[in-house]
ROBALO-937593 format. One record per residue (C-alpha): x, y, z; residue in one letter; residue number from 1. Coordinates in pm, 1 decimal. Each point is the difference from the previous one (the first is absolute). Layout:
BEGIN
[pt [X; Y; Z]; 'A'; NUM]
...
end
This chain:
BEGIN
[pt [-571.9; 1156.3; -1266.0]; 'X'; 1]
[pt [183.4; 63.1; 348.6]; 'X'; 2]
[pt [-43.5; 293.0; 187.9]; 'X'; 3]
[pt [286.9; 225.7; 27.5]; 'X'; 4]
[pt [276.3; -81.6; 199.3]; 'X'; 5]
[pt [53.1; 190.1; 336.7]; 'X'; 6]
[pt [138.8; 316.9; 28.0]; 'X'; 7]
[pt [349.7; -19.7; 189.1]; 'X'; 8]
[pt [363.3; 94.8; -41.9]; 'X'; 9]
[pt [157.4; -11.1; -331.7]; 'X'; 10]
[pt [175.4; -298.7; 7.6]; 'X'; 11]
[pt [389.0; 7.5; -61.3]; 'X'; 12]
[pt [158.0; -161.3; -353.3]; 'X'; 13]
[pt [292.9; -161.2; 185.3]; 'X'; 14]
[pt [-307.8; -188.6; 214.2]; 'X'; 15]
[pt [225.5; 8.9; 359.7]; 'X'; 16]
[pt [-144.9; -20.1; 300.1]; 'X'; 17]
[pt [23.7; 240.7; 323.0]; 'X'; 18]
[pt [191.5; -223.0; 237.2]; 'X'; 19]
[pt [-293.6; -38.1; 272.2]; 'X'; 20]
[pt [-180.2; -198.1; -309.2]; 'X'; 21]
[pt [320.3; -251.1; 87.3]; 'X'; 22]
[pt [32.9; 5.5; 364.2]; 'X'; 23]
[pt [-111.3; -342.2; 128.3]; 'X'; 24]
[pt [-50.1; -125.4; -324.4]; 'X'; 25]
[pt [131.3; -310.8; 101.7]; 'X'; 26]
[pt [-344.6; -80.4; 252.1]; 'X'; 27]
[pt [-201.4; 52.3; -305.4]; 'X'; 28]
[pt [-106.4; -262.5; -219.3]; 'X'; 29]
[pt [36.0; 73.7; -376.7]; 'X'; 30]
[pt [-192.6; -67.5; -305.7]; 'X'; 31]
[pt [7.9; 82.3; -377.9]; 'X'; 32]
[pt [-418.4; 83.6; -173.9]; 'X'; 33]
[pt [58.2; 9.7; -401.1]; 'X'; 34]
[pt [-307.8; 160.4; -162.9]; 'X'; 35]
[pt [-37.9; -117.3; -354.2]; 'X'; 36]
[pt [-259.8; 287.8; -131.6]; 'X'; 37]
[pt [-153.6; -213.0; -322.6]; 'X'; 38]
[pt [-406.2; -128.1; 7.2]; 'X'; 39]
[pt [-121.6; -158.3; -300.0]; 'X'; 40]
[pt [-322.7; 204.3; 112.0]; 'X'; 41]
[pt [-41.6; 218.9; 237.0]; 'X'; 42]
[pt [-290.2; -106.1; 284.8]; 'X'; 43]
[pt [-231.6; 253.2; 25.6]; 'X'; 44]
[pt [25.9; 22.3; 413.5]; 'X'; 45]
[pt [380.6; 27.5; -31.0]; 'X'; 46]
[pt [181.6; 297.8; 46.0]; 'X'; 47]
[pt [355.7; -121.4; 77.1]; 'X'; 48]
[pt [307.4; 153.7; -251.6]; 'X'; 49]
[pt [-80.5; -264.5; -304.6]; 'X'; 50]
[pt [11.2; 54.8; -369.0]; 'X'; 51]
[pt [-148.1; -251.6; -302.2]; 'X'; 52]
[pt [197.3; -3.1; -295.7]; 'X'; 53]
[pt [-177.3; 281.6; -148.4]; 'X'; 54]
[pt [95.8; 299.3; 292.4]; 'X'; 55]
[pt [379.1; -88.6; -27.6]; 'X'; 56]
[pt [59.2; 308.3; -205.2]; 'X'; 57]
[pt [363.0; -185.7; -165.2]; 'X'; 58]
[pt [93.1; -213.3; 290.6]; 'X'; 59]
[pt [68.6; -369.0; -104.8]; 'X'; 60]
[pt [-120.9; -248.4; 280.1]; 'X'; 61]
[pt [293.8; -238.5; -142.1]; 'X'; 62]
[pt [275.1; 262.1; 117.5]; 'X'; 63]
[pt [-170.2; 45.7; 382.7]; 'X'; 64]
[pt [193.0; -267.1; 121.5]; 'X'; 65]
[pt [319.9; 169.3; -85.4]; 'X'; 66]
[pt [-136.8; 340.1; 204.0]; 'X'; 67]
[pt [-110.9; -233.8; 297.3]; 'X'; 68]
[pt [393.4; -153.7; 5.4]; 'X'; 69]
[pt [133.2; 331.6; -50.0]; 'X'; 70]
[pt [-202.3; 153.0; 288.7]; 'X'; 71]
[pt [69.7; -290.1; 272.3]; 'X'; 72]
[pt [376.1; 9.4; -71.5]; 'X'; 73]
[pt [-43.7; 424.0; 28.4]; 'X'; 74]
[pt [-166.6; -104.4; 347.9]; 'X'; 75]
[pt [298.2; -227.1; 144.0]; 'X'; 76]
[pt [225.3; 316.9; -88.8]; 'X'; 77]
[pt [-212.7; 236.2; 171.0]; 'X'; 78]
[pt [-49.8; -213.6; 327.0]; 'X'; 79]
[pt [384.4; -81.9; 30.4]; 'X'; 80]
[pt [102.2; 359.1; -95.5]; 'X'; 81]
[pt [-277.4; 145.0; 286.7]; 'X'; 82]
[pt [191.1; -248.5; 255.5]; 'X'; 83]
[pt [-285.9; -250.7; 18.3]; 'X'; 84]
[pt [160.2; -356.4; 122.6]; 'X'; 85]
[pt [2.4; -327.0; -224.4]; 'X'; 86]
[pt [-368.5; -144.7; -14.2]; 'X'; 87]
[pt [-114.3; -295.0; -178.3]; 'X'; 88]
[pt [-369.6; 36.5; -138.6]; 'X'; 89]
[pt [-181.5; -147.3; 235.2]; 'X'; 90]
[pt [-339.2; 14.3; -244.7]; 'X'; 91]
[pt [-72.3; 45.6; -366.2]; 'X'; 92]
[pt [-314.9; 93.9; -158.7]; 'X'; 93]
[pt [-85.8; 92.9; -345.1]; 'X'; 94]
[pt [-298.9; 196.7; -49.7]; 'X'; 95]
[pt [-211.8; 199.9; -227.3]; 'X'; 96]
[pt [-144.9; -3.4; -211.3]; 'X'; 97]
[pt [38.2; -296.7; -168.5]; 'X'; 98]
[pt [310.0; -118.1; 80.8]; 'X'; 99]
[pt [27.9; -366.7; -194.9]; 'X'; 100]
[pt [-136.1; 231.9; -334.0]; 'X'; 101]
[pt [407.7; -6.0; -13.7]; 'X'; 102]
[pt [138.9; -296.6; -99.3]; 'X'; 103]
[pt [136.8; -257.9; 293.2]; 'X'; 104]
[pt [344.6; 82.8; -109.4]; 'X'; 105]
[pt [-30.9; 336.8; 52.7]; 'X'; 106]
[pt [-154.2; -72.6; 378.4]; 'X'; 107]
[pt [298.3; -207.4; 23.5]; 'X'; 108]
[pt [263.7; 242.3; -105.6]; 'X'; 109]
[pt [-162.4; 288.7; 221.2]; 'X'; 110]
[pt [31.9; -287.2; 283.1]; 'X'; 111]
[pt [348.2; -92.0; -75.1]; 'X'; 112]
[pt [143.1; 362.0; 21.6]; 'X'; 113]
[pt [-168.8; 19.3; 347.3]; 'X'; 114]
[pt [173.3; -269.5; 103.8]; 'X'; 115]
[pt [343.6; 87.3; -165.5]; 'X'; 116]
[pt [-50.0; 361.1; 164.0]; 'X'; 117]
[pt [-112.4; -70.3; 355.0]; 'X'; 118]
[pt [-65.3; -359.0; 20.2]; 'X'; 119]
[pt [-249.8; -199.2; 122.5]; 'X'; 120]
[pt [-89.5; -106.9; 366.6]; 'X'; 121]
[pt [0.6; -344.8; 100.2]; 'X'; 122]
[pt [-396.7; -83.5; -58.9]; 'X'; 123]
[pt [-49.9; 303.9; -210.8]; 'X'; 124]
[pt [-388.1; 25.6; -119.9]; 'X'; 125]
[pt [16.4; 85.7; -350.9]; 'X'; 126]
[pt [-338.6; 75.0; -114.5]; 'X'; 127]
[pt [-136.2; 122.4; -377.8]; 'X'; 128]
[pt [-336.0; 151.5; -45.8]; 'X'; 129]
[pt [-221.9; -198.6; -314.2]; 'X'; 130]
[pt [-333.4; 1.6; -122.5]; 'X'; 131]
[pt [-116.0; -379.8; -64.9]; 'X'; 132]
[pt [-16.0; 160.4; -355.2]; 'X'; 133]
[pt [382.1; 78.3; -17.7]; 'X'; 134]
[pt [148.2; -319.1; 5.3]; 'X'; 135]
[pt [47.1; -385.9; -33.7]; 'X'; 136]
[pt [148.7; -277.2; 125.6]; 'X'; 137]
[pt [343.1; 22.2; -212.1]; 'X'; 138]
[pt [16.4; 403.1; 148.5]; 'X'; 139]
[pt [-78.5; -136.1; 386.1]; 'X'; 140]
[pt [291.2; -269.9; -41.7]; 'X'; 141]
[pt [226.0; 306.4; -124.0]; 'X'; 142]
[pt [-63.4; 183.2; 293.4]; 'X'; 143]
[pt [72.6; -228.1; 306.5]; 'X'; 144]
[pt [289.0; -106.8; -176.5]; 'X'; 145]
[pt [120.9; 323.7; 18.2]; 'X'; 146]
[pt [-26.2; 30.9; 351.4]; 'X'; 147]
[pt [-372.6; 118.0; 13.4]; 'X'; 148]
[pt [-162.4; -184.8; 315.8]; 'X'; 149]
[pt [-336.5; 137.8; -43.8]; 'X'; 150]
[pt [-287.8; 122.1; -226.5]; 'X'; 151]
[pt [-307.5; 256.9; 69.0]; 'X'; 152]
[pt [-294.1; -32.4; -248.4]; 'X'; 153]
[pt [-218.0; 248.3; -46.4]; 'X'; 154]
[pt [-337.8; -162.9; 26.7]; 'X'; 155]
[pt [-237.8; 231.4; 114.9]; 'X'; 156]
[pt [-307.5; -203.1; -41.4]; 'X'; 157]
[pt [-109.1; -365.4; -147.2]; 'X'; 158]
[pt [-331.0; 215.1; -106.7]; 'X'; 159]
[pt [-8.0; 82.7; -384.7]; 'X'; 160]
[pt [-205.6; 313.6; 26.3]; 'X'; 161]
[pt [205.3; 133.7; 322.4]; 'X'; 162]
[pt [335.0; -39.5; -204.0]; 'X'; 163]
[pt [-168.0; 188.0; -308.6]; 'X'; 164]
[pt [-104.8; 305.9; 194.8]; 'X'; 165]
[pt [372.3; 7.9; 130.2]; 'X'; 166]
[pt [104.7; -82.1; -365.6]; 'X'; 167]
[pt [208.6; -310.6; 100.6]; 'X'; 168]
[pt [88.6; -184.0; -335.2]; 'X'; 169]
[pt [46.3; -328.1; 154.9]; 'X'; 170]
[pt [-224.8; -306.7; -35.6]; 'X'; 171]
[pt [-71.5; -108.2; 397.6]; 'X'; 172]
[pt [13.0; -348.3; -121.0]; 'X'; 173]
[pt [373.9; 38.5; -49.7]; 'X'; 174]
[pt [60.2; 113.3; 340.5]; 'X'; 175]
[pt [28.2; -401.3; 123.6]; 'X'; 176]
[pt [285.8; -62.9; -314.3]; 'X'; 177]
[pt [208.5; 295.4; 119.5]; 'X'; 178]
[pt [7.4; -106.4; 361.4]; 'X'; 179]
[pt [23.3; -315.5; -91.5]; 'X'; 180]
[pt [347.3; 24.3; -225.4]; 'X'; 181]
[pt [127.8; 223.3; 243.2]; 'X'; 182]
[pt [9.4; -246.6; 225.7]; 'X'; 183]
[pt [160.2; -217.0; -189.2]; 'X'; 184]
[pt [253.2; 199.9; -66.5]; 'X'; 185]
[pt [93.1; -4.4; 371.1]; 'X'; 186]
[pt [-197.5; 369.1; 68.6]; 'X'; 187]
[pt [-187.4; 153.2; 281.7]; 'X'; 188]
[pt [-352.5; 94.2; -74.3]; 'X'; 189]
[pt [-152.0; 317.2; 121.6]; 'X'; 190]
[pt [-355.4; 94.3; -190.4]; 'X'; 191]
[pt [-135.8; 391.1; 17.1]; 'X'; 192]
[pt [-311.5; 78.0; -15.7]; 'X'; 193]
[pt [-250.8; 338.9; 17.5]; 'X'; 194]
[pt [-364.3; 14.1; 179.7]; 'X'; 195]
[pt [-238.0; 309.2; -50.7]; 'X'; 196]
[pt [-22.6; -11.2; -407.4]; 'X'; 197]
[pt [-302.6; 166.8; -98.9]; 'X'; 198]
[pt [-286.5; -293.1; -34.6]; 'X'; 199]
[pt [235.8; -247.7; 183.3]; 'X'; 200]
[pt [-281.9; -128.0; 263.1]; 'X'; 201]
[pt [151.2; -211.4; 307.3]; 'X'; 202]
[pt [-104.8; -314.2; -154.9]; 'X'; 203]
[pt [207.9; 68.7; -297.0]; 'X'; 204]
[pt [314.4; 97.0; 224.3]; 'X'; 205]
[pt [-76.1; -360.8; 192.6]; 'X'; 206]
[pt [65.2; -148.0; -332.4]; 'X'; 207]
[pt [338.8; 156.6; -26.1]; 'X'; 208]
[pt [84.9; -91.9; 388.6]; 'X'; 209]
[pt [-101.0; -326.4; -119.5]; 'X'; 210]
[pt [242.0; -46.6; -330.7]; 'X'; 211]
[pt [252.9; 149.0; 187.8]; 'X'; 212]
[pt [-15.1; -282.7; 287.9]; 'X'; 213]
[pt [-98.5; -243.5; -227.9]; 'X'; 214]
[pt [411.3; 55.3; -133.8]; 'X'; 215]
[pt [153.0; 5.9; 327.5]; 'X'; 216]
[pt [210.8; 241.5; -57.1]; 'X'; 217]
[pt [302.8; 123.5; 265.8]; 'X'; 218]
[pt [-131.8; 336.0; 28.5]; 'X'; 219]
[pt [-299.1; 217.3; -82.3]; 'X'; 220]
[pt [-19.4; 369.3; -24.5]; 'X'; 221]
[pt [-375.5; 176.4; 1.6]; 'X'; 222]
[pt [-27.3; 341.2; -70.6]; 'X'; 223]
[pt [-273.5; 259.4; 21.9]; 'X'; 224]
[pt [-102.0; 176.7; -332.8]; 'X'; 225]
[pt [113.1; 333.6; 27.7]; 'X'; 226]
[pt [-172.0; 247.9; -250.9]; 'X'; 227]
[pt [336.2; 241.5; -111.2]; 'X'; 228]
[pt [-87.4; 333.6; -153.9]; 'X'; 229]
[pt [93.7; 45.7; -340.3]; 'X'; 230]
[pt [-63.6; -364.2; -113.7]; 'X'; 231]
[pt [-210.8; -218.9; -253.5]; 'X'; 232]
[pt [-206.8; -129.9; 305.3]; 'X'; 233]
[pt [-39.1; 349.7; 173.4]; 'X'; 234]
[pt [-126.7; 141.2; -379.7]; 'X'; 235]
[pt [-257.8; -279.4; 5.0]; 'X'; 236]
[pt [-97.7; 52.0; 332.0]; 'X'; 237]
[pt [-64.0; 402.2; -41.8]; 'X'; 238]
[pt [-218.0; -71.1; -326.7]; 'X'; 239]
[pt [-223.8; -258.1; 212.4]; 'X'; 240]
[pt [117.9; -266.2; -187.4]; 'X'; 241]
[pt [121.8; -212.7; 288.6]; 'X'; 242]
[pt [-71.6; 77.0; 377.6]; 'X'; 243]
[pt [222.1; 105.2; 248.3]; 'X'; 244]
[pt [115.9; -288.3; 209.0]; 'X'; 245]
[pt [-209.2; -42.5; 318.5]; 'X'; 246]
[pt [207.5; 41.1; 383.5]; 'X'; 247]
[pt [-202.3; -220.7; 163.6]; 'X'; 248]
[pt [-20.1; -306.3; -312.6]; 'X'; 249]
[pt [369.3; -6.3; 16.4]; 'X'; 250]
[pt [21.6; -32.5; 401.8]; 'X'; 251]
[pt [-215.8; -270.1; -75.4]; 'X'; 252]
[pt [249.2; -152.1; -259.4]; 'X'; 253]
[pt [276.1; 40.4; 236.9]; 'X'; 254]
[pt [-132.4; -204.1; 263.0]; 'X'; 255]
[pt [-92.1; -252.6; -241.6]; 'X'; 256]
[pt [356.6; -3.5; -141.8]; 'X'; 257]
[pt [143.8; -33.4; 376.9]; 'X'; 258]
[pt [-288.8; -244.0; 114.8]; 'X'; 259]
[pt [120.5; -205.9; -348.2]; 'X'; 260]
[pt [324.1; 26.3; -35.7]; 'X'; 261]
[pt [42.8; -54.8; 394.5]; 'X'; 262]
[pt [-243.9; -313.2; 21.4]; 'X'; 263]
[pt [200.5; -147.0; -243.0]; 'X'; 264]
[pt [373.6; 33.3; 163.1]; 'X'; 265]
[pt [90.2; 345.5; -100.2]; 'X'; 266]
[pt [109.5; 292.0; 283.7]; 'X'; 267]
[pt [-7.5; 346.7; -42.5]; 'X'; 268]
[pt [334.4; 186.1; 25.2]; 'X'; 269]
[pt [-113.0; 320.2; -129.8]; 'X'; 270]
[pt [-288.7; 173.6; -99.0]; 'X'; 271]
[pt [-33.9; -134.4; -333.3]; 'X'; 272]
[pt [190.1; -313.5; -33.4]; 'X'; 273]
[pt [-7.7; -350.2; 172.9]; 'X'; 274]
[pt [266.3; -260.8; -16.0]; 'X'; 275]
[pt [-4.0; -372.7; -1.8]; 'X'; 276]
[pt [255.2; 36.3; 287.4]; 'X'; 277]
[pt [240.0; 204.2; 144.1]; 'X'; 278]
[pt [260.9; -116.0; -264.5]; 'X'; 279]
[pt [-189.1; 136.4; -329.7]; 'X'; 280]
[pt [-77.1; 376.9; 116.7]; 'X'; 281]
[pt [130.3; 236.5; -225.4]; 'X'; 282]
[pt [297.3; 126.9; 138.1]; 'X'; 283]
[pt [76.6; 214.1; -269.2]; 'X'; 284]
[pt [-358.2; 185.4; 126.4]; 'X'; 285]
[pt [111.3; -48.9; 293.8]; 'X'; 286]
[pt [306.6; 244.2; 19.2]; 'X'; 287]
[pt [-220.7; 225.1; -125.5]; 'X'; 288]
[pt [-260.6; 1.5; 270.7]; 'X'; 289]
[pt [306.2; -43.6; 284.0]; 'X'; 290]
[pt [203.8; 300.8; -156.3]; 'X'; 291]
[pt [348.2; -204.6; -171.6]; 'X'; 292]
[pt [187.9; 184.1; -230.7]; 'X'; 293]
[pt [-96.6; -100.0; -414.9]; 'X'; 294]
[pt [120.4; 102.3; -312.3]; 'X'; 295]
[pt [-260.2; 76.3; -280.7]; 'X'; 296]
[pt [114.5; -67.8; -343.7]; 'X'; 297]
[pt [-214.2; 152.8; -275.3]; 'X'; 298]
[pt [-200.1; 257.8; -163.2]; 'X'; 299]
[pt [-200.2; 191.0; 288.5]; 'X'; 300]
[pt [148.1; -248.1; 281.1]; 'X'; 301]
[pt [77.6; 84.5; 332.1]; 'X'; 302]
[pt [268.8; -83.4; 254.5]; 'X'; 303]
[pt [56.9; 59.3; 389.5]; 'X'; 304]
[pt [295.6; -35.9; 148.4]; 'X'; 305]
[pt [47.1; 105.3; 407.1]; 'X'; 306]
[pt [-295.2; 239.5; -22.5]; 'X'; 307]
[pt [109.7; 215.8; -319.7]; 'X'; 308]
[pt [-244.3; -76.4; -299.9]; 'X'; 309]
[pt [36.4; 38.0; -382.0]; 'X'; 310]
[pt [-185.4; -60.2; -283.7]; 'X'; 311]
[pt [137.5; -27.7; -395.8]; 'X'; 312]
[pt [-147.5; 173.3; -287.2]; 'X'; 313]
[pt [-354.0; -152.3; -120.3]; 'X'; 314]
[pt [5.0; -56.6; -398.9]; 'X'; 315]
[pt [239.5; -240.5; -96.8]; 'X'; 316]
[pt [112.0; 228.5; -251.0]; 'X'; 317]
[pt [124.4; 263.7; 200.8]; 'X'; 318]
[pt [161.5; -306.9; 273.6]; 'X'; 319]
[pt [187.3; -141.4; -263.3]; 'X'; 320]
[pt [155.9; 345.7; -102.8]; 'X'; 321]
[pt [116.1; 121.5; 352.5]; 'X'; 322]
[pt [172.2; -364.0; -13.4]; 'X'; 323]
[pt [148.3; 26.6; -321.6]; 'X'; 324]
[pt [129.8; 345.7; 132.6]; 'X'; 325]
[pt [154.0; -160.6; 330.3]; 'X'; 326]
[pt [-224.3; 184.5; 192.8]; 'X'; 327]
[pt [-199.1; -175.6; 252.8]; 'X'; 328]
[pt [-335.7; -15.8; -130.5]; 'X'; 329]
[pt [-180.6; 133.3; 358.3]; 'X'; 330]
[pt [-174.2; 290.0; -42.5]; 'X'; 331]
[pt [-121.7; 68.7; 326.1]; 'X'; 332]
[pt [152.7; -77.1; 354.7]; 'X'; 333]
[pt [-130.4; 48.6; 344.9]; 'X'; 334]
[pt [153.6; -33.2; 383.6]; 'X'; 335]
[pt [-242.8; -123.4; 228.3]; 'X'; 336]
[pt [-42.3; 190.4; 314.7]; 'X'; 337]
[pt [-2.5; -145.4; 339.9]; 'X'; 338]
[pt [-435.7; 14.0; -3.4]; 'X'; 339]
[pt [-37.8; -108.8; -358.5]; 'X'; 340]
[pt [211.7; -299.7; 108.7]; 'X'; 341]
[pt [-205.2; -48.7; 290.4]; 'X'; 342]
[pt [-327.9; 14.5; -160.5]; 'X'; 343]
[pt [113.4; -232.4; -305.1]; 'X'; 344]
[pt [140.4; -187.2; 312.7]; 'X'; 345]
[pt [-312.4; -71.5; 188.1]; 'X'; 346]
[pt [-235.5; 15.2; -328.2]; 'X'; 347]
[pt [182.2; -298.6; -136.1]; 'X'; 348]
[pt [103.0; -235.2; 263.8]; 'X'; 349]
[pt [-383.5; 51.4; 138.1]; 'X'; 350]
[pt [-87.0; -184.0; -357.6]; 'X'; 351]
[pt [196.5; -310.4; 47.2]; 'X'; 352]
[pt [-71.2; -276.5; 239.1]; 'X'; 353]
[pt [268.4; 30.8; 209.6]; 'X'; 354]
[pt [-104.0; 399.1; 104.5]; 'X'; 355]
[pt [163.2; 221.8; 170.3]; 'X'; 356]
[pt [150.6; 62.9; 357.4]; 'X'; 357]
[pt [-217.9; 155.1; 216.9]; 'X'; 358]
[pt [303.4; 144.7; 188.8]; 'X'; 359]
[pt [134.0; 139.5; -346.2]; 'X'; 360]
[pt [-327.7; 222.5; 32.4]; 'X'; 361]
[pt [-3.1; 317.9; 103.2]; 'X'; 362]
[pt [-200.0; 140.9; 304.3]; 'X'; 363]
[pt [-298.1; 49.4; -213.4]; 'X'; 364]
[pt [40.8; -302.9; -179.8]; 'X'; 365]
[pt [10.6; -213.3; 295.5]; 'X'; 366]
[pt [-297.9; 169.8; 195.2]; 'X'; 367]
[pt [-198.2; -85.5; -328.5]; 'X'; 368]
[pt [67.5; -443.0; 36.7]; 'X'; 369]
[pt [-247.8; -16.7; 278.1]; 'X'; 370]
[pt [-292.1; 186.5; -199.5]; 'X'; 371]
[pt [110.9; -234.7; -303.9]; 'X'; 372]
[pt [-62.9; -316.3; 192.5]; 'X'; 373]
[pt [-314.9; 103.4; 105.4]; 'X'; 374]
[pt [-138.0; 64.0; -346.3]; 'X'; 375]
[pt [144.9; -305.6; -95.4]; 'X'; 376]
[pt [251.0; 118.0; -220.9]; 'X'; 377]
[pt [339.0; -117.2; 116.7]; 'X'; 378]
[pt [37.7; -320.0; 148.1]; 'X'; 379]
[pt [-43.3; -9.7; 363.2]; 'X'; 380]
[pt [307.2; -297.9; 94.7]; 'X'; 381]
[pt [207.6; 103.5; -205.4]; 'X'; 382]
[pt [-43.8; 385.2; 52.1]; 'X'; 383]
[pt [75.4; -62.0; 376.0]; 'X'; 384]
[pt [268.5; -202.7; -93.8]; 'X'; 385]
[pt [167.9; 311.1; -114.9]; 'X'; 386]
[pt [-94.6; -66.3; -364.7]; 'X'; 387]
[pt [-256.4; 184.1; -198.4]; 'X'; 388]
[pt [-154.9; -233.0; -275.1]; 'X'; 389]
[pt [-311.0; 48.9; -200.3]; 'X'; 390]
[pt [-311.8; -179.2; 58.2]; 'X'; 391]
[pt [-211.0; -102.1; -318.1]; 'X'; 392]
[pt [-250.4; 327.2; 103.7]; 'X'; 393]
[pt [338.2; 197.8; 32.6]; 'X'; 394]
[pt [96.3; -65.8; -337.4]; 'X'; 395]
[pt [-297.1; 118.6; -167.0]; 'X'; 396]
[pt [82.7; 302.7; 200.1]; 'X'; 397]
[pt [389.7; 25.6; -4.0]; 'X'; 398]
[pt [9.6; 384.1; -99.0]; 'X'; 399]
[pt [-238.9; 68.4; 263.1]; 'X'; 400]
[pt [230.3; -210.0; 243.7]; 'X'; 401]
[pt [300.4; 175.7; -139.5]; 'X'; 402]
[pt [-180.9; 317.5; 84.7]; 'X'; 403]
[pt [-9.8; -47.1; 338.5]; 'X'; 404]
[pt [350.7; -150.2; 91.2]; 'X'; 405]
[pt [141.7; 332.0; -161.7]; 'X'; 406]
[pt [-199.8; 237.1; 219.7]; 'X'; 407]
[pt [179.0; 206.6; 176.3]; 'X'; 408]
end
């Protein structure tokens, strides 16, 4: 399960917004996150909000898609009632969870009301969430014709005994027929995958690189195991069963990954994800990491718009009453302060490829680039170009980085 959600301001039932949330609004890009909260079963390294059918306590997964519409019509009253200006969505992404456990129709009809409610952007990435398990060709068809552009399995590894110690259902063998039907249905592929399992030795994560860019796909993401208190894999880990992941194995797998993934075509343009070229980043992720405004639709979701922050009530019981009350279903809301924004500010943008100004720095901040170079953990052109980007040693130290430019 989750941990609890932050402590904040009680957020209010009509769900308006102070009117600093607004100002500007316009320079802001805008994008709509739907978190569909059903797993078949739950991975035992996962803690994100997610229920199996089991845990639902009453809630019907075939009436979510009715909460979901309800919510993102509740959030184009909200935005144009707070004074926020007319914004077509410039991204869509459907997460989870599971998302295609729902049937395509219901993706589509959660779609459709985004675009009858705010539109869509010329070029808008629409993106679902799916485990190679979750669907077929007849589902991927269903999906770009309803306006979906793009697809994000979640692989994790092409190594049977990795995926069974993360308790990943799927067969890897299916992982070519997914990507393969999704592209001929006319979608983007990105595949996601996890290094640092317990027992997953650097040969076996070279097998994964491997399958991945043996499929080509547009985009890869490549995450880091992280060990979350409270879960399946943290249990194990406390009995002995499994050991904890090891720091310097999974610096290791990184640079594999990077020398990979790069050898083969693929840049960096964050952290933990490489593109095929500039055209397939994730720029959902991306307004994330550059600090757009979003709307999070969902049990446990969050939203940011113009530095205030909310966040909706976890179960999906208790969502879909506050809806079926007309209350917003936010239980928590917080206003960023001028140096939580700048710390989100420079911690983010120093992920991404692009970095961050060095003049946007502050004294400290600034002092801090030369010592950076030196260690060979910024890059040294671009960082006297006036821009701050990571080199490869940089981003297996990033919080250490982010450390220092926020030093007073």
């Amino acid at each position: 399960m989750a941990g609890p959600l932050p402590i904040a301001d009680p957020a209010p039932a009509d769900g308006l917004l102070p009117t600093s949330a607004t100002t500007d609004a316009a320079s802001r890009a805008f994008g709509v996150y739907v978190h569909v909260p059903f797993c078949r079963v739950r991975c035992g390294y996962c803690d994100f909000n997610t229920y199996t059918a089991g845990e639902l306590r009453g809630v019907s997964q075939a009436g979510y898609a009715d909460q979901a519409v309800g919510e993102i019509r509740f959030a184009r009253r909200v935005l144009a009632g707070s004074g926020a200006p007319d914004r077509r969505a410039a991204t869509v992404f459907l997460g989870g969870g599971t998302p295609t456990l729902l049937p395509a129709d219901d993706l589509a009809r959660m779609l459709d009301a985004i675009r009858d409610e705010f539109g869509l952007a010329d070029g808008a990435e629409v993106t679902t969430e799916a485990n190679p398990d979750s669907v077929d060709a007849d589902d991927l068809r269903r999906l770009a014709d309803a306006g979906f552009t793009r697809v994000s399995f979640g692989m994790q590894s092409a190594v049977p005994h990795v995926l069974a110690t993360l308790d990943r259902t799927h067969d890897p063998a299916r992982v070519p027929l997914v990507v393969r039907w999704a592209r001929e249905a006319g979608l983007d592929v990105s595949l996601d995958l996890i290094y640092g399992t317990p027992g997953e030795t650097l040969a076996d994560w070279r097998t994964s690189l491997e399958a991945v860019l043996a499929e080509r796909p547009d985009h890869v993401s490549a995450y880091s195991l992280i060990v979350e208190d409270g879960t399946k894999l943290a249990r194990r880990i406390r009995r002995g069963e499994l050991a904890m992941p090891d720091d310097d194995l999974a610096a290791d797998m990184y640079e594999l990954a990077d020398d990979l993934l790069e050898g083969a075509g693929y840049a960096w343009y964050e952290v933990s994800n490489w593109a095929s070229d500039a055209i397939h980043r994730s720029r959902h992720n991306l307004g994330y990491w550059r600090g757009d405004d979003w709307w999070g639709v969902g049990p446990g979701a969050h939203s940011h718009v113009g530095g205030v922050r909310w966040w909706n009530a976890k179960h999906p019981a208790a969502y879909a009453d506050r809806l079926a009350a007309g209350s917003s279903p936010a239980v928590g809301r917080e206003t960023l302060d001028g140096r939580t924004r700048e710390t989100e500010r420079v911690l983010l943008l120093t992920r991404i490829r692009d970095g961050v100004e060095v003049s946007s720095l502050h004294a400290g901040g600034r002092h801090a680039v030369a010592g950076l170079i030196a260690e060979g953990l910024v890059d040294a052109r671009t960082a006297l170009g006036g821009r701050l980007t990571l080199t490869r040693r940089g981003r297996l130290l990033a919080d250490a980085v982010v450390r220092r430019l926020l030093e007073d």
